[in-house]
PDB file of N, CA, C, O and CB in Angstrom:
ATOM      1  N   UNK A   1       0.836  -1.182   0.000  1.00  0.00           N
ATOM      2  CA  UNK A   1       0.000   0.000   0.000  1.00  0.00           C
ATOM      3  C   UNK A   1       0.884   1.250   0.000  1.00  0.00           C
ATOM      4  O   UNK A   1       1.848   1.111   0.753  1.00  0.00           O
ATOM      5  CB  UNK A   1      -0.953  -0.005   1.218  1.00  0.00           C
ATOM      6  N   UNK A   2       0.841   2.290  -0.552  1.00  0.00           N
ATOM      7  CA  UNK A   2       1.406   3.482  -0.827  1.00  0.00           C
ATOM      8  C   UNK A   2       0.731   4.401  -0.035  1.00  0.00           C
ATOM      9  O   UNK A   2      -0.452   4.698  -0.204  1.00  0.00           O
ATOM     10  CB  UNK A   2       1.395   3.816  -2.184  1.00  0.00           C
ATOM     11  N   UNK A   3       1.698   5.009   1.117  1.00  0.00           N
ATOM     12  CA  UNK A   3       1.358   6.106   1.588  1.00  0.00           C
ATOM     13  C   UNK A   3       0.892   7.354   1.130  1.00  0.00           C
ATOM     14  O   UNK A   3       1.588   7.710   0.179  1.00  0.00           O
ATOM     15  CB  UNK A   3       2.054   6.273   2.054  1.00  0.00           C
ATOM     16  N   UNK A   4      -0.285   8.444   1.491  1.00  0.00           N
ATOM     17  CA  UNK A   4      -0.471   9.450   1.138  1.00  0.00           C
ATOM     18  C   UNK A   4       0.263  10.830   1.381  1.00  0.00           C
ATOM     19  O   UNK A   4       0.170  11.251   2.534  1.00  0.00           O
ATOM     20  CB  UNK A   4      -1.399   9.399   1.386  1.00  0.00           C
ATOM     21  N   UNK A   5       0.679  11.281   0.858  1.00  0.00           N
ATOM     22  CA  UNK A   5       1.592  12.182   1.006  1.00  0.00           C
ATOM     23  C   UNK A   5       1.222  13.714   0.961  1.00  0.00           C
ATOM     24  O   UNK A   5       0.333  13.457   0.149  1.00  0.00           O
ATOM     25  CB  UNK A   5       2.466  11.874   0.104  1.00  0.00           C
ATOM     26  N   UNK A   6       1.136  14.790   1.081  1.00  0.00           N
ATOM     27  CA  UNK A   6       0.881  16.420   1.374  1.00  0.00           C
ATOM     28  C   UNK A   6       2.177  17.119   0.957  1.00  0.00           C
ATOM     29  O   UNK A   6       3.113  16.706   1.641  1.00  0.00           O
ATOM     30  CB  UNK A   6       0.552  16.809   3.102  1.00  0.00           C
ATOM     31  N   UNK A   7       2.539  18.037   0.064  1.00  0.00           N
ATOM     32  CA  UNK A   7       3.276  18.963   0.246  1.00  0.00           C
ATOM     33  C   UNK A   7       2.565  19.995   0.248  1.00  0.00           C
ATOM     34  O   UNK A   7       1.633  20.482  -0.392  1.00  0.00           O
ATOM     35  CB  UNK A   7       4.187  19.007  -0.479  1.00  0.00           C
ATOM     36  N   UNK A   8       3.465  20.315   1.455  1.00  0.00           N
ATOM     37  CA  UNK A   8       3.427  21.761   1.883  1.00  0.00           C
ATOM     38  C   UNK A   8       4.362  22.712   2.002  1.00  0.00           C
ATOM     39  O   UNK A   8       5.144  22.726   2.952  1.00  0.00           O
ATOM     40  CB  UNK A   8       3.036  21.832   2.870  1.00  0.00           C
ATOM     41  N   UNK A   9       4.368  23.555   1.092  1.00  0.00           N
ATOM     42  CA  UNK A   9       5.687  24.136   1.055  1.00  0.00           C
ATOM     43  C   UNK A   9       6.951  23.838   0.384  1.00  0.00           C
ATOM     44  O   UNK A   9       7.001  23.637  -0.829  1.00  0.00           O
ATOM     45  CB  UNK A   9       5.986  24.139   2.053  1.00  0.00           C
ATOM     46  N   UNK A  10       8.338  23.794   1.423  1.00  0.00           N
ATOM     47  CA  UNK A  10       8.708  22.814   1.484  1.00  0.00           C
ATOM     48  C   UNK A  10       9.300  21.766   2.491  1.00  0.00           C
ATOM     49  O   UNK A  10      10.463  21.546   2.832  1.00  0.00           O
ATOM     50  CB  UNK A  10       9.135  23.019   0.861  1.00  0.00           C
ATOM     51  N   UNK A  11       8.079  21.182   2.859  1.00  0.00           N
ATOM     52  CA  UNK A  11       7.714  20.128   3.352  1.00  0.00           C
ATOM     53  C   UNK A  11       6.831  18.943   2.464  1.00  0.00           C
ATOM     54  O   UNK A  11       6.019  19.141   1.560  1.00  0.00           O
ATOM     55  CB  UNK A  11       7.098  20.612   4.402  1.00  0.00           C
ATOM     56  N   UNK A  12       7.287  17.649   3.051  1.00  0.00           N
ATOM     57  CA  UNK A  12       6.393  16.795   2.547  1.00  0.00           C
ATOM     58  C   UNK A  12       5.655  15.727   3.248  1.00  0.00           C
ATOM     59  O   UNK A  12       6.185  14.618   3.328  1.00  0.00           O
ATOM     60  CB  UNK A  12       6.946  16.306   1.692  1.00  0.00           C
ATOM     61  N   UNK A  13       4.613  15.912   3.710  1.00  0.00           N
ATOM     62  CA  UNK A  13       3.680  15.504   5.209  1.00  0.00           C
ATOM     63  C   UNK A  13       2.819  13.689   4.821  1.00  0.00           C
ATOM     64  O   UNK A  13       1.792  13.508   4.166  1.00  0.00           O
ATOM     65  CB  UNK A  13       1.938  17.218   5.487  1.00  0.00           C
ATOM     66  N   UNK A  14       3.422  12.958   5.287  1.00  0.00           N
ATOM     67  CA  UNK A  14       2.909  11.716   5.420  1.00  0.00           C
ATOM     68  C   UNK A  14       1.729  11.311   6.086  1.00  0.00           C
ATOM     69  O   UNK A  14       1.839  10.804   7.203  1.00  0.00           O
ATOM     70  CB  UNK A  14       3.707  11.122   5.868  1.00  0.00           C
ATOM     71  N   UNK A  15       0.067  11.530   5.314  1.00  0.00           N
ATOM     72  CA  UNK A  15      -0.700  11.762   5.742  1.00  0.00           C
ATOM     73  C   UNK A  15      -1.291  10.916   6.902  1.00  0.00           C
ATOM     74  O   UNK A  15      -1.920  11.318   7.880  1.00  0.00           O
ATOM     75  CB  UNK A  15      -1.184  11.980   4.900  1.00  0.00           C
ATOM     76  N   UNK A  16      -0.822   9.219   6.447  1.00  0.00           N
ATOM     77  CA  UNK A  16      -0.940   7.952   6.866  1.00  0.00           C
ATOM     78  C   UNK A  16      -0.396   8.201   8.508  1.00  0.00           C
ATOM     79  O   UNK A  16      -0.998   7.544   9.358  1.00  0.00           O
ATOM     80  CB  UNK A  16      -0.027   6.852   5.830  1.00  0.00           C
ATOM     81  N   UNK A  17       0.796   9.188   9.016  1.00  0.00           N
ATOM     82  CA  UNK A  17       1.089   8.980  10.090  1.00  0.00           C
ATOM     83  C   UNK A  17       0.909  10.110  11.560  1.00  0.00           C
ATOM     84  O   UNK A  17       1.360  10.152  12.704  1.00  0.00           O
ATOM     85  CB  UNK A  17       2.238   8.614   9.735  1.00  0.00           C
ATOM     86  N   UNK A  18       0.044  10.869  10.770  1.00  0.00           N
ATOM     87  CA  UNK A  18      -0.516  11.460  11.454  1.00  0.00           C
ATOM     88  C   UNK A  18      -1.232  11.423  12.660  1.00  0.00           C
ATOM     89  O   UNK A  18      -2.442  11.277  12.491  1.00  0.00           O
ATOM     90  CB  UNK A  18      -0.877  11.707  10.931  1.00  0.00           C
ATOM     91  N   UNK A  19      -0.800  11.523  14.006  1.00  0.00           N
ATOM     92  CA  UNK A  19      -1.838  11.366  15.328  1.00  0.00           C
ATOM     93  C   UNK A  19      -3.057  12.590  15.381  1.00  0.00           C
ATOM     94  O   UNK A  19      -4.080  12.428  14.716  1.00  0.00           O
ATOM     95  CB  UNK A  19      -0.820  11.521  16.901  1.00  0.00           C
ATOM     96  N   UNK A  20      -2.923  13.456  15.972  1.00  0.00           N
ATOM     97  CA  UNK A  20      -3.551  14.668  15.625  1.00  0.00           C
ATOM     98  C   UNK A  20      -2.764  16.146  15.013  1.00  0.00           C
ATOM     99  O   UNK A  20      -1.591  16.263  14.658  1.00  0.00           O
ATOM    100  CB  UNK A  20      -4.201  14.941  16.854  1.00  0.00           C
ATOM    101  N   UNK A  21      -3.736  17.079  15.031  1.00  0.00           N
ATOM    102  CA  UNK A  21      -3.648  18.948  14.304  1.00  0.00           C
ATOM    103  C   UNK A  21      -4.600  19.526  15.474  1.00  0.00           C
ATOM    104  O   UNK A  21      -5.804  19.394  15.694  1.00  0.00           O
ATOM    105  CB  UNK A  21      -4.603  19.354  12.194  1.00  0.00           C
ATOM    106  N   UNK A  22      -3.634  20.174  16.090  1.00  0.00           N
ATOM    107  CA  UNK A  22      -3.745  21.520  16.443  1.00  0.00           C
ATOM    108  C   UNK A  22      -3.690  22.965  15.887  1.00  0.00           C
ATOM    109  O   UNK A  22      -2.837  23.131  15.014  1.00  0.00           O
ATOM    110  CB  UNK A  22      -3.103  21.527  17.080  1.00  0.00           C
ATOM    111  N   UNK A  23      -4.510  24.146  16.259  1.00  0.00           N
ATOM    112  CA  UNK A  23      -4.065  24.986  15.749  1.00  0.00           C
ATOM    113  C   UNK A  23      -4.352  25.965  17.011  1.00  0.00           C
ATOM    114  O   UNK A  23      -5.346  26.279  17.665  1.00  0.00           O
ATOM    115  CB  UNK A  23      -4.566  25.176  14.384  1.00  0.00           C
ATOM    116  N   UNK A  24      -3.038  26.269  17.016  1.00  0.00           N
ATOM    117  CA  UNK A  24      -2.689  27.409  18.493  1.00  0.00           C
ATOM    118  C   UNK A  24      -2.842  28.818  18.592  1.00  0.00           C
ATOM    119  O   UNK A  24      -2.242  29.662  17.927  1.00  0.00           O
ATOM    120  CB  UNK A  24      -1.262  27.447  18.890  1.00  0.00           C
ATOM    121  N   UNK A  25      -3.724  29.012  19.506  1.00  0.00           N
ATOM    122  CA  UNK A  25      -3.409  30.545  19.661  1.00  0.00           C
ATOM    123  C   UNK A  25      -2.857  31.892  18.912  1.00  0.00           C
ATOM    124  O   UNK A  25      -3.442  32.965  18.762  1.00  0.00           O
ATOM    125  CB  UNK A  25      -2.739  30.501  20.399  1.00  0.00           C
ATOM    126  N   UNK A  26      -1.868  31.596  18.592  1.00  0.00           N
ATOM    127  CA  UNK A  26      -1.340  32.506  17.627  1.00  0.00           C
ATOM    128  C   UNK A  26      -1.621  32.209  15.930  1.00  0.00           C
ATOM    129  O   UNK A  26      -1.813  33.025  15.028  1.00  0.00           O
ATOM    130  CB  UNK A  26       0.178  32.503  17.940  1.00  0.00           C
ATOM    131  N   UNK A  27      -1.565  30.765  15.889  1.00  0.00           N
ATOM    132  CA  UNK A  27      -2.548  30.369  14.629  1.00  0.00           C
ATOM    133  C   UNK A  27      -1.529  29.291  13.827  1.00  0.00           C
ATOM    134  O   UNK A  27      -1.549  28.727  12.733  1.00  0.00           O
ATOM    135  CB  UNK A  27      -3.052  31.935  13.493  1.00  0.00           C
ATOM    136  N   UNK A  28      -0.704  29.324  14.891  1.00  0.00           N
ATOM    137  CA  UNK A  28       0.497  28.008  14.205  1.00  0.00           C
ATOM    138  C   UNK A  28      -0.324  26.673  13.757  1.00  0.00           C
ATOM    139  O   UNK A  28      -1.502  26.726  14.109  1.00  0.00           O
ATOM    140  CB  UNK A  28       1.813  27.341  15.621  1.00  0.00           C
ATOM    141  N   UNK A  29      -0.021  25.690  13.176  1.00  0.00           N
ATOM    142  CA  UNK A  29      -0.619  24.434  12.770  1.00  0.00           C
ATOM    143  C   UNK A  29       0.288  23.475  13.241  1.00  0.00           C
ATOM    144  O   UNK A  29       1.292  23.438  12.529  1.00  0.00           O
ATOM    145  CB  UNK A  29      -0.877  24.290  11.286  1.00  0.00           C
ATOM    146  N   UNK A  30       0.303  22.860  13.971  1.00  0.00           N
ATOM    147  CA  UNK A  30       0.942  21.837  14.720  1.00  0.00           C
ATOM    148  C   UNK A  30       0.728  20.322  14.222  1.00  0.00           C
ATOM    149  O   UNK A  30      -0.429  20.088  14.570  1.00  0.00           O
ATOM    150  CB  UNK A  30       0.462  21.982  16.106  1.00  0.00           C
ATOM    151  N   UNK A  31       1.126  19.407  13.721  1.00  0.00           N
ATOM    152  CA  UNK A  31       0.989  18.224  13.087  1.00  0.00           C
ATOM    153  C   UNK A  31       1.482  17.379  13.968  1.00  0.00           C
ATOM    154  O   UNK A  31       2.678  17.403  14.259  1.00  0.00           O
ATOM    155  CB  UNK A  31       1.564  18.120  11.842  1.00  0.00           C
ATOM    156  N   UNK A  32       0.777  16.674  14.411  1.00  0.00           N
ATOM    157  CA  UNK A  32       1.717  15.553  15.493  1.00  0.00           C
ATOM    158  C   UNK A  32       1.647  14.026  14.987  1.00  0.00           C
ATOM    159  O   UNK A  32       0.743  13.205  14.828  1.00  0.00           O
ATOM    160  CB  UNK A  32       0.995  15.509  17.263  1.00  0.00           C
ATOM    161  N   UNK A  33       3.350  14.050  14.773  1.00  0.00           N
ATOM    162  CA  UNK A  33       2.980  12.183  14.798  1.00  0.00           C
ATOM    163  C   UNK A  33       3.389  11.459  15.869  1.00  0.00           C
ATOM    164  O   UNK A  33       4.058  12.133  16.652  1.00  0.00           O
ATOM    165  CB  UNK A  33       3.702  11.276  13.633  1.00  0.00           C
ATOM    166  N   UNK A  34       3.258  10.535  16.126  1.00  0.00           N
ATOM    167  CA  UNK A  34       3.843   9.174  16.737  1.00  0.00           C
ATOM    168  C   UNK A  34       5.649   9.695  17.379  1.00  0.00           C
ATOM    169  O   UNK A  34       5.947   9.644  18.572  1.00  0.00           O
ATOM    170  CB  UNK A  34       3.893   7.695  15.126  1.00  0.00           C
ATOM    171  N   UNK A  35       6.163   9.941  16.791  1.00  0.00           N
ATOM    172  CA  UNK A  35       7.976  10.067  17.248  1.00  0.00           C
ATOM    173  C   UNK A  35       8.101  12.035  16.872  1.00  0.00           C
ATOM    174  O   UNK A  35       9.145  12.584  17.224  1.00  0.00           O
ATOM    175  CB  UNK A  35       9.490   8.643  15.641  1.00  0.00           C
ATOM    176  N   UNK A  36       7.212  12.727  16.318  1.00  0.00           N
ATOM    177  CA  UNK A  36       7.757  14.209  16.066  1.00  0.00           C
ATOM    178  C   UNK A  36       6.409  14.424  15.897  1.00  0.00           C
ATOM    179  O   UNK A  36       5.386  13.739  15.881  1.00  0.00           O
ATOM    180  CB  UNK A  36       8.911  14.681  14.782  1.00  0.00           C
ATOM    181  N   UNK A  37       6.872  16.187  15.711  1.00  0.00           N
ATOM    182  CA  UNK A  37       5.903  17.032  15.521  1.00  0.00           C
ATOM    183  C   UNK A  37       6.505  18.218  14.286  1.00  0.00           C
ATOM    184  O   UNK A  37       7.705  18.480  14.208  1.00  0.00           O
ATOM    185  CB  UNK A  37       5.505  17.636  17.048  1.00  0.00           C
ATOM    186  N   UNK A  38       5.608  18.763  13.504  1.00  0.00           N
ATOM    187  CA  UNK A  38       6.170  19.728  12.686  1.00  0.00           C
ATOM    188  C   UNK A  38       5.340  21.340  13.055  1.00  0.00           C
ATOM    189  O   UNK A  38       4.161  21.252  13.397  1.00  0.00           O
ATOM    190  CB  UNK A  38       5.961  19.131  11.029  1.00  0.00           C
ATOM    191  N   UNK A  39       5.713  22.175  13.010  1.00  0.00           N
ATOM    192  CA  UNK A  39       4.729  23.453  12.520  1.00  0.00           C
ATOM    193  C   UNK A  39       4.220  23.963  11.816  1.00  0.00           C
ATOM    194  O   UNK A  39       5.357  24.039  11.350  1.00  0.00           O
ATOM    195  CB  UNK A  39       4.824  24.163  12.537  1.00  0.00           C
ATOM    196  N   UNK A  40       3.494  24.556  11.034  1.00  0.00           N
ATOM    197  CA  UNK A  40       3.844  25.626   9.776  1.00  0.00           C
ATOM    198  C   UNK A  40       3.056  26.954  10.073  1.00  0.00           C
ATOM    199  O   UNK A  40       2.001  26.972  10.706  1.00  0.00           O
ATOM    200  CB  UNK A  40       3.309  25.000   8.139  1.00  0.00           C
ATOM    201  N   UNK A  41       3.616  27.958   9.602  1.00  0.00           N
ATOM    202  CA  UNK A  41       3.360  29.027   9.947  1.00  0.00           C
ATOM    203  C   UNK A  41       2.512  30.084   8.826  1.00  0.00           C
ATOM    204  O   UNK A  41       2.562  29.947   7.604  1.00  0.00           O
ATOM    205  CB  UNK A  41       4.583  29.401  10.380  1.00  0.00           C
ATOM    206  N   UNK A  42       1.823  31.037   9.472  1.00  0.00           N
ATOM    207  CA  UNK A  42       1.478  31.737   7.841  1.00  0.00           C
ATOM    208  C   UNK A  42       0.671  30.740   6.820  1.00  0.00           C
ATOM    209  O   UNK A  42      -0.228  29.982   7.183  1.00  0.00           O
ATOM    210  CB  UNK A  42       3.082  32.113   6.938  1.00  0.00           C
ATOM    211  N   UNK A  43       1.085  30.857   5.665  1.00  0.00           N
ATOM    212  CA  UNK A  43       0.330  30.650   4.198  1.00  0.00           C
ATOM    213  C   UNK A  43       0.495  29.534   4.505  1.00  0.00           C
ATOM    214  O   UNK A  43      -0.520  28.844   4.412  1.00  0.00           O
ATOM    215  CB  UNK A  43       0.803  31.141   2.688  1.00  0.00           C
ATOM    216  N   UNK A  44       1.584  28.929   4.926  1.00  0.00           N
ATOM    217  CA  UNK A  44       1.697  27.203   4.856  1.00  0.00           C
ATOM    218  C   UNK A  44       0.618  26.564   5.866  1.00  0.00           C
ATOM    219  O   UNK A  44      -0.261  25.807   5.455  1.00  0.00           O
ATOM    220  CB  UNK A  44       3.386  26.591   5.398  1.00  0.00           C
ATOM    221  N   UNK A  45       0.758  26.944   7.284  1.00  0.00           N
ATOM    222  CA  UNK A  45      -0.627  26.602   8.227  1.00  0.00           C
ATOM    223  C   UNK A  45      -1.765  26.911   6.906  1.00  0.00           C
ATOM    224  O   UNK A  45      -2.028  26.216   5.925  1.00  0.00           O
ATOM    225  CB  UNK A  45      -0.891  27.932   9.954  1.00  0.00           C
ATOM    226  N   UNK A  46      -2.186  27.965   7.246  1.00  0.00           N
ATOM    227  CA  UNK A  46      -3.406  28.154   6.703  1.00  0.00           C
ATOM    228  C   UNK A  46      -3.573  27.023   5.470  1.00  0.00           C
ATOM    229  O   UNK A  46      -4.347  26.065   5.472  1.00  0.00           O
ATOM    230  CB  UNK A  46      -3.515  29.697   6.239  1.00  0.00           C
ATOM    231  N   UNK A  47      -2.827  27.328   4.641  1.00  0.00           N
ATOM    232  CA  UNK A  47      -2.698  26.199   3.377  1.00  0.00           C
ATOM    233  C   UNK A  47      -3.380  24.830   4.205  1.00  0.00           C
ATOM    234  O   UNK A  47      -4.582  24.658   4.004  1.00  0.00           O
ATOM    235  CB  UNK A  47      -0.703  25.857   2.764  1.00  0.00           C
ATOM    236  N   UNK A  48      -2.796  24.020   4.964  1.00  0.00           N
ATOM    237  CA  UNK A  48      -3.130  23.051   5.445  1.00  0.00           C
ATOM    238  C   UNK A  48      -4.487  22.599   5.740  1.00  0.00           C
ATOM    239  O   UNK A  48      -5.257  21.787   5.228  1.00  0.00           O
ATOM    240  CB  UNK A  48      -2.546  23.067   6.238  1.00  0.00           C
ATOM    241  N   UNK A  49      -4.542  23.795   7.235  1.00  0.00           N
ATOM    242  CA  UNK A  49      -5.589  24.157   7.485  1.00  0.00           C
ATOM    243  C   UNK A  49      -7.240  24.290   6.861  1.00  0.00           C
ATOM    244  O   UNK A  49      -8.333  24.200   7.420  1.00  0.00           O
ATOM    245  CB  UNK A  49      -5.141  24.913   7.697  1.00  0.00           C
ATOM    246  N   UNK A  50      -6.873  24.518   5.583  1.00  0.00           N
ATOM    247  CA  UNK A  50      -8.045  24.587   4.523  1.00  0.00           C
ATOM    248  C   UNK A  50      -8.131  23.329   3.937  1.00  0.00           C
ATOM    249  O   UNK A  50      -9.247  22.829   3.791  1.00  0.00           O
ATOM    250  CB  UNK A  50      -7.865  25.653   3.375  1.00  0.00           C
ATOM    251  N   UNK A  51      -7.029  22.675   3.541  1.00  0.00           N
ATOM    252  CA  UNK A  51      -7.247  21.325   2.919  1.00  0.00           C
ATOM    253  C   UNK A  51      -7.717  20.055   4.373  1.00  0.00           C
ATOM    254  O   UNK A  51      -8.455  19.072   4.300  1.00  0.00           O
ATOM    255  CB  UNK A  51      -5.511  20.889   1.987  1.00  0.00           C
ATOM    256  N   UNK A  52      -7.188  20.427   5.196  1.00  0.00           N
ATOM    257  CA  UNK A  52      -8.229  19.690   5.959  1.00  0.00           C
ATOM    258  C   UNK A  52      -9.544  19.555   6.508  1.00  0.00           C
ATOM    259  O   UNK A  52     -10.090  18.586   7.036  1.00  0.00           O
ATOM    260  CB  UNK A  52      -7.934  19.596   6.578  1.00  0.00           C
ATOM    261  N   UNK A  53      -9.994  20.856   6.251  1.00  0.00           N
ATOM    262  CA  UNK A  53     -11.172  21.065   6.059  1.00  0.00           C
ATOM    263  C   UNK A  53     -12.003  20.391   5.163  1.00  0.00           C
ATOM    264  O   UNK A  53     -12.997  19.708   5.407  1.00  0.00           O
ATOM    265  CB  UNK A  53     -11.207  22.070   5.871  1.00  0.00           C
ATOM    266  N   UNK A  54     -11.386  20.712   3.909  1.00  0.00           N
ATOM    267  CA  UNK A  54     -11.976  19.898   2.673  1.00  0.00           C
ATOM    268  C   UNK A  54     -11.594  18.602   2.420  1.00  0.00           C
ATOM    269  O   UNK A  54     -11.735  18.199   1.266  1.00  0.00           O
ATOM    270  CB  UNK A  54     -11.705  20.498   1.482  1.00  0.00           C
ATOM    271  N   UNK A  55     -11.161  17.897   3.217  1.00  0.00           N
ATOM    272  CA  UNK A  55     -11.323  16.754   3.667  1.00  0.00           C
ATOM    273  C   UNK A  55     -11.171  16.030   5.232  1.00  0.00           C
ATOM    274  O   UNK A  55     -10.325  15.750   6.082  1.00  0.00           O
ATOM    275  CB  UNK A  55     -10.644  16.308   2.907  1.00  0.00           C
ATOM    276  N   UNK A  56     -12.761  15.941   4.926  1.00  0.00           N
ATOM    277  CA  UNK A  56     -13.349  15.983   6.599  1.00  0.00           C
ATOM    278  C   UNK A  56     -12.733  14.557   6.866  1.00  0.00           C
ATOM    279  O   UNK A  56     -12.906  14.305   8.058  1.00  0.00           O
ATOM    280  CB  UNK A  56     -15.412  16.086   6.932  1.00  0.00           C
ATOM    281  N   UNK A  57     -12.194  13.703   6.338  1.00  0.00           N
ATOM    282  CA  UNK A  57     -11.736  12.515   6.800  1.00  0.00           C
ATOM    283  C   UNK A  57     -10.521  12.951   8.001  1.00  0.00           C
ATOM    284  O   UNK A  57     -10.911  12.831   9.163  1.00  0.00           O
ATOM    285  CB  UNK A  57     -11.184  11.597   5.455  1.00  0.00           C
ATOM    286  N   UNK A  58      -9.673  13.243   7.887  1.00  0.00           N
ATOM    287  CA  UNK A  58      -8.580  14.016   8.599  1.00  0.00           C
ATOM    288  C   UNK A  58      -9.092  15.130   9.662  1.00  0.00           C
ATOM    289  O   UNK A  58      -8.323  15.592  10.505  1.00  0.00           O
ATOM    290  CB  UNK A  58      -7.700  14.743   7.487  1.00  0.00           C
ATOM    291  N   UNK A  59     -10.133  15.434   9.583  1.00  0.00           N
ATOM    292  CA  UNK A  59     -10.557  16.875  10.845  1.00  0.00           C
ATOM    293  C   UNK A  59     -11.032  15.676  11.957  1.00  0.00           C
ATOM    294  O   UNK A  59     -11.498  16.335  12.886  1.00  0.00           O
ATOM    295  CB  UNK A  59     -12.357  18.417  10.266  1.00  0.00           C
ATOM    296  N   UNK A  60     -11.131  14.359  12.283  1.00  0.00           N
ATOM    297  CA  UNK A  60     -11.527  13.661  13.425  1.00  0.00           C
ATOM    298  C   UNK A  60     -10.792  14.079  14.004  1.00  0.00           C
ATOM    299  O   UNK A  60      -9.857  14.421  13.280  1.00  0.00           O
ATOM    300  CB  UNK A  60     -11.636  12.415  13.557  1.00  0.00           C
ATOM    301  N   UNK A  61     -10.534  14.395  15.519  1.00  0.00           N
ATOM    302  CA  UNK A  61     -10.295  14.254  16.897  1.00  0.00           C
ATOM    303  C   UNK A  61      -9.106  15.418  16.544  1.00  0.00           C
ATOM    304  O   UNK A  61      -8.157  15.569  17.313  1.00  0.00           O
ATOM    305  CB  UNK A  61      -9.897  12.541  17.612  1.00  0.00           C
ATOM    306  N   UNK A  62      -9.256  16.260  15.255  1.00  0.00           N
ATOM    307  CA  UNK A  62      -8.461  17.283  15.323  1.00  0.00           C
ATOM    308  C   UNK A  62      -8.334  18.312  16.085  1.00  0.00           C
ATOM    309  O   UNK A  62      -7.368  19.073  16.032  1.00  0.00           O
ATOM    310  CB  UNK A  62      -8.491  17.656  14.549  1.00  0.00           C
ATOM    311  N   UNK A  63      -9.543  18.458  17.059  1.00  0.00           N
ATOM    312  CA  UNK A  63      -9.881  19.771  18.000  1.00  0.00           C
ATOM    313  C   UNK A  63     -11.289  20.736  17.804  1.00  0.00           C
ATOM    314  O   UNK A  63     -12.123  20.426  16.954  1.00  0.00           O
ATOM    315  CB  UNK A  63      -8.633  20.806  17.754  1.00  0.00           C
ATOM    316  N   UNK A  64     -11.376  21.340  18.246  1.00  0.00           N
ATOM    317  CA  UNK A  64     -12.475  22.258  17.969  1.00  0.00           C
ATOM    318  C   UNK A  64     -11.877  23.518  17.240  1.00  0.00           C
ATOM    319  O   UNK A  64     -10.668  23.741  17.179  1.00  0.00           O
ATOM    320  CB  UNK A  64     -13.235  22.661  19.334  1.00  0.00           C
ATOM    321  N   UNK A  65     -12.560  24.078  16.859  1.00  0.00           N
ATOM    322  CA  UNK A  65     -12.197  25.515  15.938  1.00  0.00           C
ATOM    323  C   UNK A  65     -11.536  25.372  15.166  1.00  0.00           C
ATOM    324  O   UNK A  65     -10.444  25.888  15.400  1.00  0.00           O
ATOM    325  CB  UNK A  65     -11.624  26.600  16.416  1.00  0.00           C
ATOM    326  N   UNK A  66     -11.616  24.830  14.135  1.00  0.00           N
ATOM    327  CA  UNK A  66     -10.742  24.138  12.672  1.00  0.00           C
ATOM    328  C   UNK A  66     -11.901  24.458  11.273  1.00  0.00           C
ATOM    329  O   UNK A  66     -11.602  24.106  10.131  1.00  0.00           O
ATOM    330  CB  UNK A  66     -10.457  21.871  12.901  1.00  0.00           C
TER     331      UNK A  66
END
């Protein structure tokens, strides 16, 4: 099976290993997996931010206010 993959930026986000998304206070996007965590800030959060929206599969147990 082939993992799903996200670029963002430049970053390239392994959708498959994703635990949860936060989005903090100041409006950072926080990606948490299993062994790390990434940020993105600005256009790149937001960027994210919107595509997870538009796919509600990924907004589970993401938090409230997303």
């Amino acid at each position: 099976m082939m993992s799903r993959l996200l670029r963002v930026g430049d970053k390239v986000i392994n959708l498959d290993n994703i635990e949860y998304i936060v989005r903090e206070d100041d409006g950072v996007v926080r990606i948490h997996f299993i062994h790390a965590d990434i940020a993105l800030w600005n256009e790149q959060g937001e960027a994210f931010r919107q595509w997870v929206l538009s796919n509600a599969g990924y907004c589970e147990g993401s938090g409230e206010g997303w």
